[in-house]
N, C-alpha and C positions, 0 to 999 in steps of 0.2 A: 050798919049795912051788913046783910050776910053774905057769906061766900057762895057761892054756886058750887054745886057738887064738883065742877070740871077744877073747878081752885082747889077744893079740898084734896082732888083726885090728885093737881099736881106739887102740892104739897106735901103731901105723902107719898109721893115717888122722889120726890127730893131729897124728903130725912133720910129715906130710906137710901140714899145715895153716900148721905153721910154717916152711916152708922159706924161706929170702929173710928171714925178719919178721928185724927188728933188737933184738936181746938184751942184757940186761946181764950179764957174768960174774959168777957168785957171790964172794961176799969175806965176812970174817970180820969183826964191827966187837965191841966191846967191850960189857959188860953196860951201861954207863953209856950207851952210843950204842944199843943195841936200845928201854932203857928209854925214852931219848928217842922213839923210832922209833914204838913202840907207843902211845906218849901222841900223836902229833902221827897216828898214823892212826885213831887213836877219832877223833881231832877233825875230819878230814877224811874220814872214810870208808876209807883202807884206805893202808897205808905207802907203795904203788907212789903217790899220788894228792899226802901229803904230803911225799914226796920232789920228784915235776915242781912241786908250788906251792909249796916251797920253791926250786925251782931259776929258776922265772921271778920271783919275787921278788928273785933273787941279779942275775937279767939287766937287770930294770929300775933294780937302783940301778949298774949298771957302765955306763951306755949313756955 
């Protein structure tokens, strides 16, 4: 199926949103590591959230 110009249109206002923002590359993690993922982001609100408050947790015990 093709996009409609209007999709195209806001597809390209989108990147164009992200350009410069700093991204993480996608990666494959194991069912065992998703399962975790999805439990710690019910618990925080959303995986991207309990991934960064797991990551400053890791930073405050290395100081």
């Amino acid at each position: 199926m093709a996009m409609t110009d209007a999709q195209k249109r806001a597809m390209e206002k989108q990147q164009q949103k992200r350009v410069g923002r700093p991204r993480l590359p996608s990666s494959c993690i194991s069912d065992a590591e998703n399962k975790l993922l999805t439990e710690m982001g019910k618990k925080y609100g959303s995986k991207k959230t309990a991934i960064f408050k797991g990551l400053m947790l890791l930073k405050k015990t290395n100081i």
